[in-house]
C-alpha positions, -999 to +999 in steps of 0.1 A: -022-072+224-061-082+220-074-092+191-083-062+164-119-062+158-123-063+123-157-075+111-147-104+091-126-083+072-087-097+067-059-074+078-026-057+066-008-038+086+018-015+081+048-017+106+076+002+111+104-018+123+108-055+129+101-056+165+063-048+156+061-078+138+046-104+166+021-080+183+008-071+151+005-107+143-010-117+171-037-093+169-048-107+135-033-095+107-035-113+077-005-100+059+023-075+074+039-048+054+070-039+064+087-004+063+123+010+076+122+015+115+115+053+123+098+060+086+065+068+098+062+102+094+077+100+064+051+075+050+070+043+051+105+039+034+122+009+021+137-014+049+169-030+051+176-066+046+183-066+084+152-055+093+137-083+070+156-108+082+153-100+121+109-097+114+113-134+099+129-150+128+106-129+153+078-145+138+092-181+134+102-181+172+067-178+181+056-200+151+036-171+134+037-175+093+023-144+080+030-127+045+053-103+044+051-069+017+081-050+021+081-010+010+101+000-017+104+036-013+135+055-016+122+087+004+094+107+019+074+132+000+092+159-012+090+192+012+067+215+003+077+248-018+046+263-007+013+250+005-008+268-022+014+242-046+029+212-034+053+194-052+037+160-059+052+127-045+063+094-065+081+117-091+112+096-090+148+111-105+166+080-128+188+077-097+158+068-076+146+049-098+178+028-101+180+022-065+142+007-064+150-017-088+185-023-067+166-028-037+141-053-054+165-073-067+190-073-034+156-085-013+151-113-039+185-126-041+182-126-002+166-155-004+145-145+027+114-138+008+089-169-002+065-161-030+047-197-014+040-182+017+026-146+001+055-124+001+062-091-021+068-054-026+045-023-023+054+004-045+051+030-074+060+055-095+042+083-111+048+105-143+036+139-151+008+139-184-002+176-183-013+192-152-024+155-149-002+125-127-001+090-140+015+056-134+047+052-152+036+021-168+072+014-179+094+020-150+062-002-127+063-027-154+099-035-152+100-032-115+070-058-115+091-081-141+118-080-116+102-088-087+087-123-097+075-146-086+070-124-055+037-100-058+037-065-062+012-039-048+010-005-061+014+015-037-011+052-029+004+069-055-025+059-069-047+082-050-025+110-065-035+100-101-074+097-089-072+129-072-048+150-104-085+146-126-105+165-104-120+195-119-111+184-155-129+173-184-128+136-188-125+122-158-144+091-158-121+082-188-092+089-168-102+065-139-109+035-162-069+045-178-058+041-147-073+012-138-059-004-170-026+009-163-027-010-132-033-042-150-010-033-178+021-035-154+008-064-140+003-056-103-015-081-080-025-052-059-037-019-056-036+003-017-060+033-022-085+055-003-103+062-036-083+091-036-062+118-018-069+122+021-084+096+032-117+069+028-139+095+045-132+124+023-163+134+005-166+114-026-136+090-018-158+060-013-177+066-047-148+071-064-133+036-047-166+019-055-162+023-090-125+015-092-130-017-072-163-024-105-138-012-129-109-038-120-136-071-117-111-093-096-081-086-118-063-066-090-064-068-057-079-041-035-061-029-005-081-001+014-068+024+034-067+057+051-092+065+079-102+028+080-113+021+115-131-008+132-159+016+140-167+025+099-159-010+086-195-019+079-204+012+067-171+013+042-184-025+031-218-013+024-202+017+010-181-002-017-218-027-021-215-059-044-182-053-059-169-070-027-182-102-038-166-094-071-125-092-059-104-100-035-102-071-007-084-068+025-091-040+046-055-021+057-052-005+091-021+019+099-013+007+134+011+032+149+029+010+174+036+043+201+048+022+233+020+036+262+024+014+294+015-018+283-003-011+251-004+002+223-017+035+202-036+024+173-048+046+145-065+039+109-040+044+079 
């Protein structure tokens, strides 16, 4: 597969399934993140061991070393009671919640992860506050504790919180909490839009701009949803100096849909 044009811009992307692993390298990514084959409708769920361990020797044949963030999601979002109210997603039950921090600890013991070469988990967890979401500081913090060395991204549940402040009083206040919640559970990383949808909602970009200020290189910036090669400039100009100010990968959802001999790409 070509190259990804990508405007000087370093690359995550999402795969669904070890055997995605090489092209995706191969067209530049900088860091993979890997999700359970056949979860892509459901948003990416938590992989197998398998999986991880068949990605790792795909990339070693063809002497690829790339990063590796595997999901830890125990399901979808929940279907929808009505569309006039949605049940929100990353609610987890204690039982889900127990199996995350199974699944952590079951890829670390592996032994197939290397904190050295970048590896780690994308997840998160939310808790109601009101009419309001949050990050469940202390389920995140003791998933976090359990996953070191490896890094930890929070995963765009954080959008959710963003977005559950709309409309209310406060909500610049809110932002900076959860920013601070972020770098109160100790996460290396944060995947957001600026909030729910996707970067090209209306006010999404603001809203990332002052999250990316608001964090000052504590946390890592992952961007994603609608990010494609033909608004990369105007996302970077969007987001203005505090690019210079953190680290920030740009993350592009490549749907790897088999057509002939290529491949269907699309911005996560």
């Amino acid at each position: 597969m070509a190259p990804i044009p990508h405007h000087g811009v370093r690359l995550e992307i999402p795969i669904f399934g070890p055997e995605s692993g090489v092209p995706a390298a191969s067209a530049g990514a900088s860091r993979l993140e890997l999700n359970h084959s056949g979860s892509y409708a459901l948003g990416g769920t938590t992989p197998t061991i398998i999986e991880l361990s068949s990605l790792i020797f795909s990339l070693s044949h063809r002497n690829l070393t790339v990063p590796i963030r595997v999901m830890i999601r125990p399901r979808g979002a929940p279907s929808p009671v009505s569309s006039a109210d949605p049940e929100p997603d990353f609610l987890y039950t204690h039982d889900e919640l127990t199996a995350m921090r199974q699944d952590i600890i079951a890829f670390k013991e592996s032994g197939l992860l290397d904190p050295q070469r970048g590896d780690g988990f994308v997840f998160g967890t939310l808790e109601r506050d009101g009419a309001r979401l949050r990050i469940n500081t202390e389920a995140n913090g003791e998933m976090v504790a359990l996953a070191r060395p490896l890094k930890c991204v929070f995963h765009r549940a954080f959008d959710d919180v963003l977005s559950s402040a709309e409309g209310v009083d406060g909500v610049a206040v809110w932002e900076e909490q959860a920013v601070e919640d972020l770098v109160a559970c100790g996460f290396d990383g944060v995947l957001t839009s600026g909030g729910k949808g996707d970067v090209t909602v209306k006010g999404n970009v603001e809203r990332l701009a002052r999250v990316v200020r608001g964090l000052r290189g504590r946390v890592e910036v992952v961007v994603g949803g609608g990010v494609r090669s033909g608004n990369v400039k105007g996302l970077k100009g969007g987001l203005g100096g505090g690019l210079r100010k953190c680290g920030f990968i740009l993350l592009v959802w490549l749907v790897w849909t088999v057509m002939g001999r290529g491949y269907l790409m699309r911005g996560r």
